[in-house]
N, C-alpha and C positions, 0 to 999 in steps of 0.2 A: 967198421965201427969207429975206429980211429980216425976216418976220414970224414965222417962228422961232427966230430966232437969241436972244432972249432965253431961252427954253425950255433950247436946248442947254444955254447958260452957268449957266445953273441945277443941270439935271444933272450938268455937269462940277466944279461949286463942293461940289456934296454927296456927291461922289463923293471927290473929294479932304480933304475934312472926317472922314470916317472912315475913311481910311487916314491920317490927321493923329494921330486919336483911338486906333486902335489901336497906333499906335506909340508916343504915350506911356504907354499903358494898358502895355505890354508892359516898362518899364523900372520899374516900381513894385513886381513881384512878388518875394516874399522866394523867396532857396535852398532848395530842401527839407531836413528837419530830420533829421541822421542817429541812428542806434538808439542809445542808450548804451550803453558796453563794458562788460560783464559779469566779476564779479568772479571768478577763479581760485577753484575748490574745489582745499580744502588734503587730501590726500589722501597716504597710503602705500604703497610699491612694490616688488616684489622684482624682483628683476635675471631672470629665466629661464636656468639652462644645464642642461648635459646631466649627467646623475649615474646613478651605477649602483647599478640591484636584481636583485633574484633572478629569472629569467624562467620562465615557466610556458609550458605546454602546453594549449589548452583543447579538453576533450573536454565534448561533450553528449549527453544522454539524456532518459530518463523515467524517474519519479519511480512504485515498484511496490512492491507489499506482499509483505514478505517472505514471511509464512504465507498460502494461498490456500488455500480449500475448497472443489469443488464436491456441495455435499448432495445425495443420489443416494435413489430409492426402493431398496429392499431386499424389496419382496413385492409381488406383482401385486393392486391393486384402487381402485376410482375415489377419487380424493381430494375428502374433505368440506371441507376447510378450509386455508388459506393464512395466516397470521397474521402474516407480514414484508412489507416492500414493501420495490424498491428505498431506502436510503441508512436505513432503519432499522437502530439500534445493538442486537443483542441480546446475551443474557448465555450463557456455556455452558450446557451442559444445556437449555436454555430448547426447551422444544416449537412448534417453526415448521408443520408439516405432520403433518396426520391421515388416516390413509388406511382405506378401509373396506372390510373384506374377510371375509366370512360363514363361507367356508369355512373359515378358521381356528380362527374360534371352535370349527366342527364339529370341529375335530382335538385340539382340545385338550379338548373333550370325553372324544372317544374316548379320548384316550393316560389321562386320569383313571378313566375306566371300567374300562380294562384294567387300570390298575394297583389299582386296590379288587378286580378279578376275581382277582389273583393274590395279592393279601392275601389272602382268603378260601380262595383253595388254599393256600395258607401252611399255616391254623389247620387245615385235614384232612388236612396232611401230616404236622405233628408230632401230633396226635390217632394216626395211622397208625405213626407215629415210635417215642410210648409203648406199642403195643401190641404193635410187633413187640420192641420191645428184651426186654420182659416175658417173652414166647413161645421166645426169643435165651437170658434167663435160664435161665427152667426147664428149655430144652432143654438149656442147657449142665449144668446140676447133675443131672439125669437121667443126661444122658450120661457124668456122673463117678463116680456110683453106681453107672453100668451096669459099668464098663469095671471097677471094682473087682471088683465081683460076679465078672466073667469071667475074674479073674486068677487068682479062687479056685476057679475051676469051677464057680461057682455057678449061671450060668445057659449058657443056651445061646448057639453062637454066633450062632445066625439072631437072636435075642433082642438079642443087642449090637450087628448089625448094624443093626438097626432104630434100635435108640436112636440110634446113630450117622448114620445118615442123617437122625433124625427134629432133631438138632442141626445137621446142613448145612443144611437145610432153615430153620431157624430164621434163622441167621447168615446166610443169604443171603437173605431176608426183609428184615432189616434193613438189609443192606446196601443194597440195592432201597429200600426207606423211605428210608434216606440221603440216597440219589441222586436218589430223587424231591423231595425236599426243596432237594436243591442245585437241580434243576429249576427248582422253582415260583422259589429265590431268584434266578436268573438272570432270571426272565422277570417278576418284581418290577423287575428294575432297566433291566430292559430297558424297560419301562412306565415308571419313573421319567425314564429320557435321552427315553424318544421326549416324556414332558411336558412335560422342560422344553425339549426344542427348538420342540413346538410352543408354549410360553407364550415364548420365545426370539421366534417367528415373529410372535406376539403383539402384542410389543411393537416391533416395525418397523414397525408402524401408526402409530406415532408419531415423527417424525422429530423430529430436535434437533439443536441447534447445535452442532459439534463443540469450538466454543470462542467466547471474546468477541469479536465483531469487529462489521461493519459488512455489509449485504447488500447485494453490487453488483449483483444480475442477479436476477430471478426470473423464472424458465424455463418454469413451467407456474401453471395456474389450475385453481381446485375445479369436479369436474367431468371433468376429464381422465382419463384410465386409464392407473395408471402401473404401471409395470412394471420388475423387477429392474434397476438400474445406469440406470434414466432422469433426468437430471439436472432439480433440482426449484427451489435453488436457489446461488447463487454468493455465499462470504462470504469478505470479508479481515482478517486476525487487526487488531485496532484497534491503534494505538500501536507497531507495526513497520514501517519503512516504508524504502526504501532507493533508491539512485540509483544505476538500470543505464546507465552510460555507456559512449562506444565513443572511444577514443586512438589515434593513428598508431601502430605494433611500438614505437617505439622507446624510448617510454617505459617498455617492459618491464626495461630497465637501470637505471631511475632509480626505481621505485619499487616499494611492499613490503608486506606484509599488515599490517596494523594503521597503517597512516599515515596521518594526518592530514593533508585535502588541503581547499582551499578550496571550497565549493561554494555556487554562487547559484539558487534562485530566484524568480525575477523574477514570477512570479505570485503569490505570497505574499509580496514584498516583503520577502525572504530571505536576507540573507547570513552564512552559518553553517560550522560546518567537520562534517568526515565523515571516520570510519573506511573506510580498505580491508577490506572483508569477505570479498575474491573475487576473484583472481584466474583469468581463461580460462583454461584450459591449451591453445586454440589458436587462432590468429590467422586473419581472413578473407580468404581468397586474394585474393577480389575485389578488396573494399577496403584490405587490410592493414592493418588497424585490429585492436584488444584491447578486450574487452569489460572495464572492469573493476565492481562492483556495491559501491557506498558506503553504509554504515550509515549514518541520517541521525535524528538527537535529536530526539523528541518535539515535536509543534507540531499546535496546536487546529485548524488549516485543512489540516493536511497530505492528499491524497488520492493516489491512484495516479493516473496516467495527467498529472502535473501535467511541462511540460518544465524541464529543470534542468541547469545547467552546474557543471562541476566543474574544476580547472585541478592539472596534474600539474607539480612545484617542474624546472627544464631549465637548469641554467646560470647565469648574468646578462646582462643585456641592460642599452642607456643608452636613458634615459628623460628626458622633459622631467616634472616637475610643479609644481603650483601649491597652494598654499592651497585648501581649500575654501571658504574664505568669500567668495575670488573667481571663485566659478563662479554664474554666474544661469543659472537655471532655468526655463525655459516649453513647458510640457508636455513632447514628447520633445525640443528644444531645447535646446541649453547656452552660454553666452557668458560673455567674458571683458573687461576695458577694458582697453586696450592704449595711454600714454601715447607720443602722435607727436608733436613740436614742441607740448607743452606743450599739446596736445589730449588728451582721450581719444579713443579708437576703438571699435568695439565689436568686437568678432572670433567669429565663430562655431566650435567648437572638437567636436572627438570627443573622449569620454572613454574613460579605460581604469579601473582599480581605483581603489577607496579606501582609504587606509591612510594612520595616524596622523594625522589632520588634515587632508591632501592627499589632490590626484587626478589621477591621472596621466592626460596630455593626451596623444593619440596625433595627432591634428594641428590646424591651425588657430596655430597660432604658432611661431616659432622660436628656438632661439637666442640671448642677446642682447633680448628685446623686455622691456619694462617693464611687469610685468602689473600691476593697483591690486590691494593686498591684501586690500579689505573696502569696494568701493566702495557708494558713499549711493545708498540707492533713489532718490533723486531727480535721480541723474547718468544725463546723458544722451550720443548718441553727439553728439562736437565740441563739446562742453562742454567750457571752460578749465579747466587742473588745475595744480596747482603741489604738486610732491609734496615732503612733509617729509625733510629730511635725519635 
């Protein structure tokens, strides 16, 4: 035991040596070094309170062509040719579909045939015409000569009788000529309607565009066999265009034909105004809603079927608003800085309309908060502010 005791005390010396050593290692190390304070962005504020606008009503719809047409065949026979496709712009008149149909041609043949067959008895009626008038004449002067003669005793009665009859005879000859001539010209004209309905028929072979617009729909292909009232294709007049919206009844006391109403949109990034073109004359039981249809100003992307809101003028209402130049944008996102104890904040915010410069904040802030009026892209949230008097 004695022959380790050196050993121990060794251990015990080196042991105690760096718990020596780390203890003053431990009184050497400097404080950690705190961040430097950040200098105040000098920034401008507006107070927020409540102020009163005009309050609106909002009704939504879709976005439909006033003139619609559906191009329809008009004669029975297979179609050769298609010349539109949906979303091509064509011009009136313009020849969209050709239809091919043999037996017309045969009709209108025929109606030409007959009517050269009825010219031709024409020229042998009046031929017939001059010869009975001629026959009409002499008999008549015959039978003036007779009746003379007879007045004087001259000739016999059997004698005048004859002349006499031989002049009915004549007059009614002609008359017969006449009417055969009215004949042939009735059935002259009767040959001219039946031509030109078949050259009418004709040209329904050719379909066209009732007017300029745009083809929404095309309905059949070459090849098909169309037939009277078969719809061929679908076109909407260009550059007409209007917003069928639907409104609670009640706005039926506040507005008026011709009135200018706000309407957005949003797919064509849209905010433009529209006439009332159209008031329902009745409301949906169902829903109790009023259709009303808003003329809407010319626009190069405008199409049907686009959704669209439109806001009817209801009163006044209080509103909070803001500058727009203190609204940040990020994607469908909108935010606002909100100075608290000489921070900003960031606040997430619903928007409602734009007008004059401003945007009215439907929530996200109240009352009282200090909005920044134009803060620096480079401000962040809990970034120091120090706003200008």
């Amino acid at each position: 035991m004695h022959r380790n005791a050196p050993l121990a005390f060794s251990i015990a010396a080196a042991i105690a040596a760096i718990f020596l050593l780390a203890g003053c290692g431990g009184g050497t190390h400097p404080a950690p070094a705190q961040p430097p304070a950040r200098e105040p962005v000098r920034v401008t504020a507006i107070l927020v309170a409540r102020e009163s606008a005009p309050g609106f009503v909002e009704g939504t719809g879709t976005v439909e062509a006033r003139t619609e047409a559906q191009v329809s065949a008009r004669v029975m026979g297979y179609i050769q040719s298609i010349s539109a496709r949906e979303g091509d712009r064509v011009s009136a008149g313009q020849v969209l579909v050709e239809i091919a149909a043999t037996e017309l041609n045969a009709s209108v043949d025929q109606a030409r045939a007959a009517g050269q067959e009825a010219q031709s008895a024409r020229a042998e009626v009046e031929s017939a015409i001059a010869a009975a008038e001629s026959q009409a004449k002499l008999a008549e002067a015959t039978f003036a000569r007779m009746r003379n003669l007879h007045e004087r005793k001259s000739i016999s009665d059997q004698e005048f009788d004859e002349a006499t009859a031989r002049n009915s005879a004549a007059q009614a000859a002609l008359r017969m000529a006449r009417a055969k001539r009215d004949q042939v010209n009735e059935k002259i004209q009767q040959a001219a309607a039946s031509q030109r309905a078949a050259e009418a028929q004709l040209s329904y072979l050719r379909v066209q565009a009732p007017f300029a617009g745009t083809v929404t729909a095309r309905l059949a292909e070459p090849g098909n066999l169309a037939s009277p009232g078969m719809p061929l294709l679908r076109i909407e007049q260009a550059g007409n265009y209007r917003l069928v919206a639907s409104f609670p009844e009640f706005v039926l006391r506040s507005v008026k034909l011709g009135q200018s109403l706000p309407v957005s949109l949003e797919a064509l990034g849209i905010n433009t105004e529209g006439a009332v073109a159209e008031i329902s004359p009745t409301v949906d039981p169902a829903t109790r809603t009023v259709t009303l249809k808003i003329a809407l100003p010319a626009h190069a992307g405008m199409r049907s079927g686009i959704f669209g809101k439109a806001k009817v003028p209801a009163g006044s209402q209080e509103v909070l608003r803001v500058p727009a130049t203190a609204v940040r944008d990020a994607g469908q996102l909108s935010s606002v800085f909100v100075v608290h104890e000489h921070v900003a904040r960031s606040r997430m915010v619903k928007l409602g309309e734009a007008r004059d410069g401003m945007r009215q904040v439907l929530s996200g802030i109240s009352p009282g908060d200090l909005v920044l009026r134009e803060p620096p892209s480079s401000l962040r949230d809990g970034d120091p502010v120090e706003v200008a008097q």
